[in-house]
N, C-alpha and C positions, 0 to 999 in steps of 0.2 A: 195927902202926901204919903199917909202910910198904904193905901193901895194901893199908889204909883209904885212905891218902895217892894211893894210885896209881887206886883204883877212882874216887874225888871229882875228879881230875882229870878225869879219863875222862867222868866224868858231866856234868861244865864246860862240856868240848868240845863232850860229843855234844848242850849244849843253847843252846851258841854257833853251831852250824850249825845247827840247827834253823832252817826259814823262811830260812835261806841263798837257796836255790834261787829261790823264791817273790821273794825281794824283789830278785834281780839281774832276773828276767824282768820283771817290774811297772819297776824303771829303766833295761829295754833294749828295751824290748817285743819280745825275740826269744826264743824256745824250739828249743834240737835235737832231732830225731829221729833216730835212728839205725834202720837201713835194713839189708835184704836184695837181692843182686842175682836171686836165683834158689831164693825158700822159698814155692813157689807151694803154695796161695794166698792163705800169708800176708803176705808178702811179696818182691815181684819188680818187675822191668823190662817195662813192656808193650813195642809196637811202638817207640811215640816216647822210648823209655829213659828213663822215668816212674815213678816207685815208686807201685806202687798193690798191693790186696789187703784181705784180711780186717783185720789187725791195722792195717795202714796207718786202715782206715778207722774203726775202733774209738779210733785216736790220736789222729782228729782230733775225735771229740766230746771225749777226754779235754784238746786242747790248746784246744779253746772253755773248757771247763769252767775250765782254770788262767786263759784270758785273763777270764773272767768273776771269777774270786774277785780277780785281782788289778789290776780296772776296765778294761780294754783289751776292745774292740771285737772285734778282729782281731789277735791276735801274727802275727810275723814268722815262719813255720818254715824253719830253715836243718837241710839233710839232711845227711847223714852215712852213709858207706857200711860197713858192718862184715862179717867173714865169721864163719865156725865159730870159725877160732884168735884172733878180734881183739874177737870182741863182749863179751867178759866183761871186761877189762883196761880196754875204752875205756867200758864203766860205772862199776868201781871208780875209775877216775879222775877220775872226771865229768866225762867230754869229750861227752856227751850227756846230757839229760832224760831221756828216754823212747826204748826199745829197743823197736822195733814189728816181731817176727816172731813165729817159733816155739820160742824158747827155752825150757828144761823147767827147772823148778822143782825145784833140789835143797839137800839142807841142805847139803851141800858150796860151792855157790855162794850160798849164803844167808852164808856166811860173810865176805862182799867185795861182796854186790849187795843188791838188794830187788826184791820181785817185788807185782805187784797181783794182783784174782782172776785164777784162770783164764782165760782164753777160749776153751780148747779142750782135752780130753785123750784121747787116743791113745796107741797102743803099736808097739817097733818090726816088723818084718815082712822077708822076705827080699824084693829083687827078682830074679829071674831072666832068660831068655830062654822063650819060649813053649815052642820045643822041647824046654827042657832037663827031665831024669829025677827034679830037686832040688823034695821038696815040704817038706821038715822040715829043721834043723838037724843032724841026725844025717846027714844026706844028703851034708854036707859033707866029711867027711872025705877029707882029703888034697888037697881043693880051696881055692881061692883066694878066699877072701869080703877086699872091703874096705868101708870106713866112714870117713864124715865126719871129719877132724882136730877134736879138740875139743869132742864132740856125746860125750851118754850114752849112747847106743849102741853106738859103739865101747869105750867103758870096760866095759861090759857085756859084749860077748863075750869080749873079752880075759882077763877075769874067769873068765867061763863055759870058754872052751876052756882056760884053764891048771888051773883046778877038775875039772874033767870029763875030762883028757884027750883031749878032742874029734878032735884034730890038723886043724882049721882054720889051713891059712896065713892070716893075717890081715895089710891092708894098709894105708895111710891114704890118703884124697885130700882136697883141698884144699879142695872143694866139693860139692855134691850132684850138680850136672852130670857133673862129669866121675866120679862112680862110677855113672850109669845110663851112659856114653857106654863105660866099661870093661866095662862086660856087654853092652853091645849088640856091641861088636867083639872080643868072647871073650878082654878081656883080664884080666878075673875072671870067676867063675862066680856071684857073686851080689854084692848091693848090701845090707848091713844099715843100715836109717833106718826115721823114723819112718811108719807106714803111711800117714798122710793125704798128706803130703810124696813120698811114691813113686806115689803115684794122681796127685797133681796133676801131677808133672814128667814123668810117664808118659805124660798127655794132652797133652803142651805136644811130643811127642816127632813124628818126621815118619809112623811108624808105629807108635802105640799098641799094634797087635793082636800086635807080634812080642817083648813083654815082658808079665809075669807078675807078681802079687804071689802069695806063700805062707807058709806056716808059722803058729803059733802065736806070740802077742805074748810078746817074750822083755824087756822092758820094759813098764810103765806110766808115759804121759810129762805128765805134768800143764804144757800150755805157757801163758806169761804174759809178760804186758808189764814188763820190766824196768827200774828204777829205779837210782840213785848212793844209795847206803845212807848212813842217819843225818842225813835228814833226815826227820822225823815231820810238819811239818805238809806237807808236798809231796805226801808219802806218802797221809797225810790224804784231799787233795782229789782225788787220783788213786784211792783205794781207793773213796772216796764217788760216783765218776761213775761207775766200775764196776757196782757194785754197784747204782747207779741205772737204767743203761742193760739191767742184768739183766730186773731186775724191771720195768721199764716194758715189756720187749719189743723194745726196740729192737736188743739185743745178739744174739737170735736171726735177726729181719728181717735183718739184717748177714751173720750167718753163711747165713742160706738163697740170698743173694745172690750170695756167692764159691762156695757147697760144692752146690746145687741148680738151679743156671742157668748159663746159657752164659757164659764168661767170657774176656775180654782174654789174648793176642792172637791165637787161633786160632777162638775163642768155641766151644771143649768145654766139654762139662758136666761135673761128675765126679760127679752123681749120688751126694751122700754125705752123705742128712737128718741132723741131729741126734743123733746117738748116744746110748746110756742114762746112758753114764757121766757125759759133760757137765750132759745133762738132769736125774740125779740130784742132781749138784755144785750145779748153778743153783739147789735149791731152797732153798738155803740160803749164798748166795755168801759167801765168805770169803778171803783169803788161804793161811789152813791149807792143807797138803798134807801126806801119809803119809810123807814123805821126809827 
Protein backbone atom coordinates (compact mmCIF):
# COMPACT_ATOMS: atom_id res chain seq x y z
CA UNK A 1 0.00 0.00 0.00
CA UNK A 2 2.88 2.37 0.80
CA UNK A 3 4.40 1.85 -2.67
CA UNK A 4 1.16 2.22 -4.32
CA UNK A 5 1.03 5.46 -2.16
CA UNK A 6 4.46 6.49 -3.03
CA UNK A 7 4.56 5.45 -6.89
CA UNK A 8 0.67 7.96 -7.34
CA UNK A 9 2.45 10.69 -5.79
CA UNK A 10 5.17 10.42 -8.11
CA UNK A 11 2.81 10.11 -10.97
CA UNK A 12 1.00 13.56 -9.53
CA UNK A 13 4.13 15.30 -9.69
CA UNK A 14 5.62 14.11 -12.77
CA UNK A 15 2.06 15.30 -14.32
CA UNK A 16 1.95 18.66 -12.49
CA UNK A 17 5.18 19.54 -14.22
CA UNK A 18 4.38 18.34 -17.22
CA UNK A 19 3.92 21.71 -19.70
CA UNK A 20 5.76 23.56 -16.83
CA UNK A 21 8.37 24.59 -19.10
CA UNK A 22 6.20 25.50 -22.15
CA UNK A 23 3.97 27.61 -20.16
CA UNK A 24 6.71 29.82 -18.21
CA UNK A 25 8.38 30.57 -21.81
CA UNK A 26 4.93 31.39 -23.58
CA UNK A 27 4.47 34.04 -20.06
CA UNK A 28 8.23 35.24 -20.33
CA UNK A 29 8.70 35.01 -23.75
CA UNK A 30 12.22 33.96 -22.88
CA UNK A 31 14.08 30.39 -23.40
CA UNK A 32 17.95 29.44 -21.97
CA UNK A 33 20.41 27.86 -23.87
CA UNK A 34 23.17 26.54 -22.29
CA UNK A 35 26.49 26.73 -24.17
CA UNK A 36 30.00 25.44 -24.72
CA UNK A 37 33.12 27.67 -24.59
CA UNK A 38 35.40 25.46 -26.72
CA UNK A 39 33.31 21.91 -28.22
CA UNK A 40 34.13 22.92 -31.67
CA UNK A 41 32.17 22.40 -33.76
CA UNK A 42 29.53 21.93 -31.80
CA UNK A 43 29.63 24.32 -29.72
CA UNK A 44 32.27 27.21 -29.17
CA UNK A 45 33.30 31.03 -29.05
CA UNK A 46 34.04 32.45 -32.53
CA UNK A 47 36.36 35.61 -32.88
CA UNK A 48 33.78 38.20 -31.38
CA UNK A 49 33.06 35.56 -28.14
CA UNK A 50 29.89 34.47 -29.84
CA UNK A 51 28.49 31.06 -29.26
CA UNK A 52 27.92 29.55 -32.60
CA UNK A 53 28.36 25.79 -34.14
CA UNK A 54 26.61 22.73 -35.14
CA UNK A 55 24.13 22.15 -32.24
CA UNK A 56 24.15 25.97 -31.61
CA UNK A 57 22.44 26.14 -34.94
CA UNK A 58 20.24 23.09 -34.71
CA UNK A 59 18.87 24.95 -31.14
CA UNK A 60 17.85 27.54 -32.80
CA UNK A 61 15.27 25.99 -35.29
CA UNK A 62 14.40 23.95 -32.20
CA UNK A 63 13.85 27.34 -30.01
CA UNK A 64 11.53 28.69 -33.31
CA UNK A 65 9.83 25.54 -33.08
CA UNK A 66 8.97 26.06 -29.08
CA UNK A 67 8.28 29.97 -29.79
CA UNK A 68 5.79 28.68 -32.62
CA UNK A 69 3.77 26.04 -30.37
CA UNK A 70 3.63 28.43 -27.70
CA UNK A 71 2.36 31.71 -30.30
CA UNK A 72 5.62 34.01 -29.92
CA UNK A 73 7.15 35.24 -33.00
CA UNK A 74 10.67 35.58 -31.80
CA UNK A 75 11.55 34.30 -27.99
CA UNK A 76 14.14 36.00 -25.98
CA UNK A 77 17.44 33.53 -25.92
CA UNK A 78 19.23 34.25 -22.81
CA UNK A 79 22.77 32.07 -22.81
CA UNK A 80 24.21 30.24 -20.31
CA UNK A 81 27.76 29.05 -20.05
CA UNK A 82 28.46 25.32 -18.90
CA UNK A 83 31.55 23.07 -18.80
CA UNK A 84 32.29 19.07 -18.57
CA UNK A 85 31.81 19.11 -14.54
CA UNK A 86 28.76 21.82 -14.67
CA UNK A 87 26.45 20.79 -17.60
CA UNK A 88 24.72 18.04 -16.17
CA UNK A 89 23.80 19.49 -12.66
CA UNK A 90 22.60 22.92 -14.39
CA UNK A 91 20.07 20.54 -16.45
CA UNK A 92 18.87 18.44 -13.57
CA UNK A 93 18.06 21.61 -12.03
CA UNK A 94 16.56 23.30 -14.81
CA UNK A 95 18.73 26.27 -14.78
CA UNK A 96 18.45 25.94 -18.69
CA UNK A 97 16.00 24.60 -21.62
CA UNK A 98 18.10 23.26 -24.02
CA UNK A 99 21.86 22.21 -23.60
CA UNK A 100 23.36 22.86 -27.19
CA UNK A 101 26.78 20.83 -27.60
CA UNK A 102 28.17 17.43 -27.47
CA UNK A 103 27.00 15.70 -24.68
CA UNK A 104 26.63 11.71 -24.98
CA UNK A 105 23.66 10.08 -24.30
CA UNK A 106 23.94 7.64 -21.39
CA UNK A 107 21.45 5.70 -19.28
CA UNK A 108 23.45 6.93 -16.24
CA UNK A 109 22.62 10.48 -17.22
CA UNK A 110 19.20 9.62 -18.46
CA UNK A 111 18.66 9.19 -14.88
CA UNK A 112 18.55 13.18 -13.78
CA UNK A 113 18.28 14.66 -17.64
CA UNK A 114 16.51 14.03 -21.01
CA UNK A 115 18.07 13.91 -24.12
CA UNK A 116 16.28 14.46 -27.86
CA UNK A 117 17.51 12.48 -31.14
CA UNK A 118 20.74 12.35 -31.78
CA UNK A 119 22.59 14.85 -33.84
CA UNK A 120 25.69 13.29 -34.20
CA UNK A 121 27.64 9.89 -33.14
CA UNK A 122 31.23 9.34 -32.68
CA UNK A 123 33.68 7.39 -30.74
CA UNK A 124 36.60 8.34 -28.45
CA UNK A 125 40.24 8.28 -30.05
CA UNK A 126 43.66 9.19 -28.64
CA UNK A 127 45.36 12.57 -29.54
CA UNK A 128 49.02 12.58 -29.80
CA UNK A 129 51.95 14.68 -30.90
CA UNK A 130 52.96 13.89 -34.63
CA UNK A 131 56.25 12.68 -33.73
CA UNK A 132 55.14 10.51 -30.94
CA UNK A 133 55.68 6.29 -31.35
CA UNK A 134 51.83 5.90 -29.56
CA UNK A 135 49.30 4.47 -32.32
CA UNK A 136 47.02 2.09 -29.92
CA UNK A 137 46.09 2.16 -26.40
CA UNK A 138 48.52 -0.56 -25.52
CA UNK A 139 51.09 2.03 -26.39
CA UNK A 140 50.57 3.63 -23.28
CA UNK A 141 51.75 1.95 -20.78
CA UNK A 142 53.43 3.68 -18.04
CA UNK A 143 52.61 6.96 -19.93
CA UNK A 144 50.45 9.86 -19.00
CA UNK A 145 47.00 9.98 -20.88
CA UNK A 146 44.44 12.57 -19.57
CA UNK A 147 40.76 13.41 -20.17
CA UNK A 148 37.84 15.72 -19.94
CA UNK A 149 36.55 16.13 -15.90
CA UNK A 150 33.11 14.66 -16.39
CA UNK A 151 32.98 13.33 -20.02
CA UNK A 152 32.52 9.28 -20.86
CA UNK A 153 35.63 9.00 -21.89
CA UNK A 154 37.38 9.53 -19.06
CA UNK A 155 35.01 6.98 -16.99
CA UNK A 156 35.80 4.66 -19.84
CA UNK A 157 39.53 4.39 -19.55
CA UNK A 158 39.50 4.45 -16.05
CA UNK A 159 37.39 1.52 -16.32
CA UNK A 160 39.48 -0.11 -18.93
CA UNK A 161 43.02 0.54 -17.28
CA UNK A 162 41.91 -0.81 -13.80
CA UNK A 163 40.22 -4.00 -15.76
CA UNK A 164 42.92 -4.59 -18.09
CA UNK A 165 45.88 -3.77 -15.98
CA UNK A 166 46.93 -1.37 -18.70
CA UNK A 167 49.22 0.91 -16.18
CA UNK A 168 48.00 4.24 -17.92
CA UNK A 169 48.71 7.09 -15.57
CA UNK A 170 45.40 8.68 -16.07
CA UNK A 171 44.76 12.55 -15.48
CA UNK A 172 41.87 15.02 -15.52
CA UNK A 173 41.59 18.53 -17.12
CA UNK A 174 39.13 20.97 -16.76
CA UNK A 175 38.38 21.31 -20.38
CA UNK A 176 39.15 20.05 -23.92
CA UNK A 177 41.76 22.96 -24.50
CA UNK A 178 43.82 22.49 -21.97
CA UNK A 179 44.30 18.62 -22.60
CA UNK A 180 45.31 19.21 -26.45
CA UNK A 181 47.55 22.25 -25.02
CA UNK A 182 49.04 19.25 -22.22
CA UNK A 183 50.18 17.14 -25.41
CA UNK A 184 51.34 19.77 -27.32
CA UNK A 185 53.88 20.92 -24.50
CA UNK A 186 54.67 17.20 -23.38
CA UNK A 187 52.93 17.60 -20.42
CA UNK A 188 50.91 14.18 -21.23
CA UNK A 189 51.45 11.91 -23.76
CA UNK A 190 47.99 11.63 -25.21
CA UNK A 191 44.39 13.39 -24.97
CA UNK A 192 41.57 10.68 -24.73
CA UNK A 193 37.98 12.46 -26.18
CA UNK A 194 35.78 12.25 -28.40
CA UNK A 195 37.10 11.90 -32.26
CA UNK A 196 35.11 14.54 -33.91
CA UNK A 197 35.94 17.03 -30.88
CA UNK A 198 39.85 16.28 -31.31
CA UNK A 199 39.64 17.05 -35.23
CA UNK A 200 37.91 20.12 -34.67
CA UNK A 201 40.08 21.71 -31.72
CA UNK A 202 43.03 20.23 -33.67
CA UNK A 203 42.26 22.67 -36.61
CA UNK A 204 41.33 25.74 -34.41
CA UNK A 205 45.15 24.92 -33.13
CA UNK A 206 48.26 27.40 -34.44
CA UNK A 207 49.69 24.26 -36.07
CA UNK A 208 47.36 21.52 -36.86
CA UNK A 209 50.27 19.38 -38.72
CA UNK A 210 52.29 18.87 -35.25
CA UNK A 211 49.28 16.79 -33.49
CA UNK A 212 47.75 13.37 -34.53
CA UNK A 213 44.62 11.48 -34.01
CA UNK A 214 45.00 7.34 -33.41
CA UNK A 215 43.82 4.23 -32.22
CA UNK A 216 40.64 2.39 -32.41
CA UNK A 217 37.15 3.95 -30.80
CA UNK A 218 37.40 2.79 -27.29
CA UNK A 219 33.78 4.22 -26.83
CA UNK A 220 30.67 4.78 -28.92
CA UNK A 221 29.24 8.35 -28.06
CA UNK A 222 25.85 8.80 -29.34
CA UNK A 223 25.68 13.11 -28.74
CA UNK A 224 22.34 15.09 -28.09
CA UNK A 225 20.75 18.02 -27.25
CA UNK A 226 19.86 17.98 -23.63
CA UNK A 227 16.72 18.59 -21.80
CA UNK A 228 15.46 19.23 -17.62
CA UNK A 229 13.67 15.70 -17.22
CA UNK A 230 9.94 15.25 -16.52
CA UNK A 231 8.61 17.46 -18.61
CA UNK A 232 6.77 15.24 -21.51
CA UNK A 233 5.11 17.94 -23.46
CA UNK A 234 8.54 20.16 -23.79
CA UNK A 235 9.98 16.99 -24.44
CA UNK A 236 7.33 16.53 -27.14
CA UNK A 237 7.85 19.47 -29.26
CA UNK A 238 11.64 19.37 -28.93
CA UNK A 239 11.66 15.46 -30.14
CA UNK A 240 9.06 16.55 -33.08
CA UNK A 241 11.41 19.49 -34.54
CA UNK A 242 14.10 16.89 -34.50
CA UNK A 243 12.85 14.52 -35.95
CA UNK A 244 11.37 16.92 -38.52
CA UNK A 245 14.40 18.81 -39.36
CA UNK A 246 15.88 14.87 -39.95
CA UNK A 247 13.86 14.00 -42.30
CA UNK A 248 13.11 17.23 -44.25
CA UNK A 249 16.98 17.42 -44.77
CA UNK A 250 17.69 20.33 -43.07
CA UNK A 251 19.52 18.49 -40.04
CA UNK A 252 22.16 17.30 -42.60
CA UNK A 253 22.48 20.71 -44.75
CA UNK A 254 23.49 21.84 -40.90
CA UNK A 255 25.73 19.38 -40.32
CA UNK A 256 27.62 19.50 -43.94
CA UNK A 257 27.96 23.23 -42.88
CA UNK A 258 29.93 23.03 -39.60
CA UNK A 259 31.83 19.30 -40.48
CA UNK A 260 32.45 19.97 -44.68
CA UNK A 261 33.35 23.79 -45.06
CA UNK A 262 35.35 26.28 -43.81
CA UNK A 263 34.45 27.41 -40.60
CA UNK A 264 34.55 30.43 -37.76
CA UNK A 265 37.37 31.70 -36.69
CA UNK A 266 40.27 30.43 -38.58
CA UNK A 267 37.89 29.16 -41.49
CA UNK A 268 39.51 25.35 -41.61
CA UNK A 269 37.60 22.68 -42.91
CA UNK A 270 37.65 19.55 -41.00
CA UNK A 271 36.51 17.66 -43.99
CA UNK A 272 34.35 15.18 -42.03
CA UNK A 273 30.91 14.09 -44.45
CA UNK A 274 28.43 12.44 -42.84
CA UNK A 275 29.40 9.11 -41.20
CA UNK A 276 27.46 5.57 -41.57
CA UNK A 277 26.59 5.50 -38.13
CA UNK A 278 24.69 8.86 -38.00
CA UNK A 279 23.40 8.06 -41.54
CA UNK A 280 22.31 4.75 -40.46
CA UNK A 281 20.49 6.38 -37.04
CA UNK A 282 18.84 9.10 -39.24
CA UNK A 283 16.76 6.51 -40.96
CA UNK A 284 14.79 6.03 -38.39
CA UNK A 285 15.26 9.05 -35.74
CA UNK A 286 14.52 8.25 -32.37
CA UNK A 287 15.60 9.22 -28.97
CA UNK A 288 16.64 5.35 -28.31
CA UNK A 289 20.29 4.69 -27.70
CA UNK A 290 22.24 1.15 -26.77
CA UNK A 291 23.20 2.70 -23.46
Amino acid sequence: MRLFAATLLTCLAMQAQAGAILDRIKHSGRITIAHREASVPFSYLDGQRRPVGYAMDLCQRLVEAVGRTVGHKALAVDLKLVTSATRIETMADAAADLECESTTNTAERRERVAFTVPHYITGARLLVRADSPINELRDLEGKRLVSTTGTTPLKTITQLNRERLLGVRIGDVPDHVRGIEMVETGGADAFLMDEVLLIGLTATRPDPAKLKVVGKYLTIEPLAIMLPKGDAEFKRVVDDEMKRLIRSGEAQALHDKWFTKPIPPQGRNLNLPINYLLRDFWKYPSDWVPN
